[in-house]
C-alpha positions, 0 to 999 in steps of 0.5 A, spaced: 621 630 327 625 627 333 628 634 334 621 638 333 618 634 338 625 634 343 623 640 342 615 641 344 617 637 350 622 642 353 617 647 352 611 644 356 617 642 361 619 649 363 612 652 362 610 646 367 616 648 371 614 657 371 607 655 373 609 650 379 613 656 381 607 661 382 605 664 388 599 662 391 597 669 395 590 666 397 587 661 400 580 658 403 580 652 408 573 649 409 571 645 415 568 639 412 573 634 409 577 638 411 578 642 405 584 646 404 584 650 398 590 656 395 591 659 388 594 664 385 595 666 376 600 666 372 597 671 368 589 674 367 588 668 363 591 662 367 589 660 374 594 655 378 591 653 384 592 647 389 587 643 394 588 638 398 583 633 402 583 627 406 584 621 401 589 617 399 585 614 393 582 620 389 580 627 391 576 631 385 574 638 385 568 642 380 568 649 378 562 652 377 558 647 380 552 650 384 548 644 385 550 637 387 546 634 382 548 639 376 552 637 370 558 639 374 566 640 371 569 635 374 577 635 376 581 629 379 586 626 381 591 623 385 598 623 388 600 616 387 596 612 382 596 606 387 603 606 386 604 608 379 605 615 376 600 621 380 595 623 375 589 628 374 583 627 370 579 633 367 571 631 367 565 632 366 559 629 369 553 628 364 548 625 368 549 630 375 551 626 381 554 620 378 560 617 375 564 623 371 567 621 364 573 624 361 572 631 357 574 628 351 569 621 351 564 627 350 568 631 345 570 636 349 579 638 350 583 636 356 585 642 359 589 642 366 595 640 367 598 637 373 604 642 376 605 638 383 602 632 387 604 630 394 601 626 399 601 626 407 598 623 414 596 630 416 592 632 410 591 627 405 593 628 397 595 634 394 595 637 387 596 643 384 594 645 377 593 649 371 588 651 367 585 657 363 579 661 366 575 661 360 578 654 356 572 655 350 570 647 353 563 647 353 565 641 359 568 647 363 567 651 367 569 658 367 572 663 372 569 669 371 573 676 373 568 679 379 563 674 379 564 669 386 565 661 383 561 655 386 567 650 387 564 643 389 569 638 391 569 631 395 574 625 396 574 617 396 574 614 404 573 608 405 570 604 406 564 606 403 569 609 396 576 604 395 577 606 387 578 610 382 572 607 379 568 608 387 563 613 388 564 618 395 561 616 401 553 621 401 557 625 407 564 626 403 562 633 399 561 639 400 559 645 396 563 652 397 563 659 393 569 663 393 571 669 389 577 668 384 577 674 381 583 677 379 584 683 375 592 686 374 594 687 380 587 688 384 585 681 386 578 679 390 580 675 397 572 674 400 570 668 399 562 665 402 561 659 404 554 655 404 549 660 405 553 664 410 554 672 407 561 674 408 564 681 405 569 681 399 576 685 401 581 687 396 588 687 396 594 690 392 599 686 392 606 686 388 606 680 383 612 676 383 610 671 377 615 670 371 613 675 366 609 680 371 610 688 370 611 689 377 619 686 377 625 690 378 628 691 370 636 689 369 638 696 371 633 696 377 637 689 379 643 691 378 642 697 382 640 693 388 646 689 388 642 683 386 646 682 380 653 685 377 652 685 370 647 684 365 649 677 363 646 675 370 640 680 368 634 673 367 627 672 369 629 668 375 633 673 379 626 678 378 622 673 382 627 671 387 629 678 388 621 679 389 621 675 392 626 675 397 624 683 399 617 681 400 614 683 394 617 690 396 617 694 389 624 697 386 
């Protein structure tokens, strides 16, 4: 039993590890908070994405959340804890614009993972996570392929807010729609916000993500002097090589 969940351990550890290594190629940034978003996918099912806002108390974020008094998604979290670990919670707010609970309270699953969190002056608490596009939770919302997402997000100041357990200010929230679609190497870089109509561009791109198809083969590598035998040929030297030369195919 020790060996088998020594082992389970591992796994999650480098899974966490690969996804923290995600690029994240595209970004919003939107002026009431201020809210700053960029994302990036691992592959056509999981989506990495990061947010920051300005609180040092909790900043939480909601997909498909069209309405502030809906029954919303709710993602949370903060950097430090009050001292203790950072965490994230994966919620749900059953009675609209209230106190969310945790997924799991209702019956549903935890489906986010917690890749990165980090707190500055300048722009308050950072995380970065990750989680399924559709994650078969009826408490979740999905990220549907060519379908703009309502994004609904707000943070903790004070004094009005001061907890974990503190609603945000009336003022400290905002509603945003944003296109995350992502299709092999074709991905949706508009974004709308408010009632604003913006156009949608695509853009191909090289994907420099672990297990992409778009990064160079060992003879490819070997070839370009990245590495000198196949005993170096490993995932790591593809993304950095990747990386390094901008994306530019072999």
């Amino acid at each position: 039993m020790a060996t088998t969940m020594g082992l389970m351990s591992n796994m999650v550890s480098s899974s966490s590890e690969v996804l923290s290594e995600v690029a994240l190629p595209f970004e919003h940034t939107d002026n009431v908070g201020t809210f700053h978003m960029k994302w990036g996918y691992y592959d056509n099912e999981t989506i990495v994405l990061e947010f920051s806002l300005p609180s040092e108390i909790w900043i939480g974020i909601g997909i498909d959340c069209s309405d502030g008094s809906a029954r919303c998604d709710m993602i949370i979290g903060n950097a430090d804890g009050d001292g203790n670990e950072p965490f994230l919670y994966d919620t749900y707010e059953p009675h609209g614009d209230r106190q969310s609970v945790n997924d799991t309270l209702l019956g549903g699953t935890h489906d986010v993972s917690l890749l990165r969190a980090s707190y500055s002056i300048e722009r308050g608490t950072t995380l970065r996570f990750s989680r399924k596009v559709d994650t078969g939770d009826r408490f979740d919302g999905k990220i549907e392929p060519g379908k703009p997402t309502d994004i609904i997000y707000a943070w903790c100041a004070p004094p009005f807010c001061d907890s974990i357990e503190t609603a945000h200010a009336p003022g400290d929230w905002n509603i945003i729609t944003v296109d995350l679609h992502y299709d092999g190497k074709t991905r949706s870089n508009g974004a709308l916000s408010g009632t604003r109509k913006g156009s949608y561009t695509t853009t191909t791109i090289t994907d420099c993500t672990a297990g992409s198809p778009d990064l160079c083969s060992c003879s490819e590598l070997i070839a370009a002097g990245a590495i000198e035998s196949m005993d170096e040929c490993t995932q790591g030297a593809a993304v950095a090589f990747c990386k390094e030369h901008g994306g530019a195919s072999c």
